[in-house]
N, C-alpha and C positions, 0 to 999 in steps of 0.2 A: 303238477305245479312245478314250476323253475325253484330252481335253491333261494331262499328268502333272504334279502338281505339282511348286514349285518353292521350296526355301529362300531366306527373306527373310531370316535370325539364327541361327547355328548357337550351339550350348553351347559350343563352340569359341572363340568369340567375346567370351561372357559370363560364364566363368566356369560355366556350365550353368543360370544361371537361368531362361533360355526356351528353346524352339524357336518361329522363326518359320515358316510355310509360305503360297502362297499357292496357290490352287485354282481351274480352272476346270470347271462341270457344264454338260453337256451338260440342256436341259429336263427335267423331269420326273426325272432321273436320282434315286435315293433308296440311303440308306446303313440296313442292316437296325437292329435296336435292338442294343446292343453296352453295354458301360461299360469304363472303364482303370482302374487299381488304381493307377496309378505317377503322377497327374497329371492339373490341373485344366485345360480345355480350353473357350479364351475363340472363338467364334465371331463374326467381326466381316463384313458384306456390303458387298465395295466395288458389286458392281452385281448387279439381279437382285433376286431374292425366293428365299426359304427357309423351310419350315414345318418346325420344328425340337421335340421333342418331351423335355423334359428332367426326366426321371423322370414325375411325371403330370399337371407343366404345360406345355400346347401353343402354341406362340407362332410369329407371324409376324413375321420381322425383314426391312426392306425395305436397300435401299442407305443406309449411313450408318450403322444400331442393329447390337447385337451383344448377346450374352449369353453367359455362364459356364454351364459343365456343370460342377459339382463331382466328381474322383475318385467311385469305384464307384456312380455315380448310371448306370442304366440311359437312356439318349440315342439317339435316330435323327433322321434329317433327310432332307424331301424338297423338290425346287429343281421352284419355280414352273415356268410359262409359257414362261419365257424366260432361257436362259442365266444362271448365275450365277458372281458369280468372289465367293472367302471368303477372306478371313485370319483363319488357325486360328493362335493363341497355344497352347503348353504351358507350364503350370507348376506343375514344375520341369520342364525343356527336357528333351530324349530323344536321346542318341545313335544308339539304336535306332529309334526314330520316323524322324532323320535318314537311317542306313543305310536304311527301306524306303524312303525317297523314291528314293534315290540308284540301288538297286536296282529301282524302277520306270522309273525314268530309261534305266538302262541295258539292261533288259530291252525295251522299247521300242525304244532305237535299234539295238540287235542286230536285231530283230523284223523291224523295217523294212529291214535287210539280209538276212534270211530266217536268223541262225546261231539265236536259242534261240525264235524262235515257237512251237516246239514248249511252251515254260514258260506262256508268259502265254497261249496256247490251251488250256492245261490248268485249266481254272477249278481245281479242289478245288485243287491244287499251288500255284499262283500266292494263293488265297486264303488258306490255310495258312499261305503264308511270310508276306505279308502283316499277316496281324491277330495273329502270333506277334512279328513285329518291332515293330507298333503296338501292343503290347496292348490289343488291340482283343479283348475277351469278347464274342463273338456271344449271343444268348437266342434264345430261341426253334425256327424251323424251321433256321435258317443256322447256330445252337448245335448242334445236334442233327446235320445233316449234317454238319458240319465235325468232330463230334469221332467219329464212327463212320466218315468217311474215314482220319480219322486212325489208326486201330484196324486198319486195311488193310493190308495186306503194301504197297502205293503209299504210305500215307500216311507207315510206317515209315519213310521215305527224306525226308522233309519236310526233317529238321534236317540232313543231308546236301548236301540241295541247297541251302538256305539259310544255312548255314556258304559253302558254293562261291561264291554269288552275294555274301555278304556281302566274302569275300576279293576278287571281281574287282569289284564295283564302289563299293562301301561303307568303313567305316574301323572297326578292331577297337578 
């Protein structure tokens, strides 16, 4: 798994007018096409390269450039060559954006003691909570699987496990 991100500004902080986060990818690593309904999402590259794709203009942002995704604008993004570390702005901030961090955070360092690997080796479960806490709308093939997992007697349990996870490492 890539280094999990990490809160630079919580809503906490500001009254809820951002979430700050900052992110490292792994080469080549790429996020499917998605859009958020709750919030406009400013992409800023402290190091690396990024081809970032926002609605049906393609652009390359190198270390230093950044660019805004507007709410319900369909966006993906793939990381160059060579590692890249991001600062992602929301706004308006996301407490739930913040809980999936938190919950990634802590799924991870569970993981690495061996108690919930079972969650975040569960692709569909771990992506599910995921892009439900980020609203993060998948399109396409990753839209498509992710909502006919969802339709599953496994998928059924999704808001379950993510309620649990939100309770043990997150803030209601």
């Amino acid at each position: 798994m890539e280094k999990v991100a990490s809160i630079r500004e919580s809503v906490k902080t500001n009254k809820g007018k951002r979430t700050v986060i900052e992110s490292e990818f792994a080469p080549g690593a790429s996020i499917p096409p998605h859009y958020h309904r709750k919030f406009d999402k400013t992409f800023e590259v402290l190091e690396g390269e990024i081809r970032l794709w926002n609605g049906s203009q393609e652009l390359v942002l190198k270390a230093g450039e950044s660019a805004t995704v507007k709410k319900d604008i369909v966006h993906n993004y793939e990381i160059g060559n060579s590692k890249a570390v991001l600062k992602t702005t929301l706004v308006p901030g996301s407490l739930c954006f913040e809980n999936a961090i938190k919950v990634m955070q802590g799924i991870h360092k569970d993981g690495e003691d061996g108690e919930l690997n079972t969650i975040e080796n569960n692709t569909m479960v771990y992506m599910a909570i995921i892009s439900r806490l980020t609203d993060a709308n998948f399109m396409g093939e990753a839209g498509a699987t992710l909502e006919t997992f969802l339709l599953s007697e496994e998928g059924k349990q999704v808001m379950y496990i993510q309620n649990e996870l939100v309770e043990k490492y997150g803030e209601l």
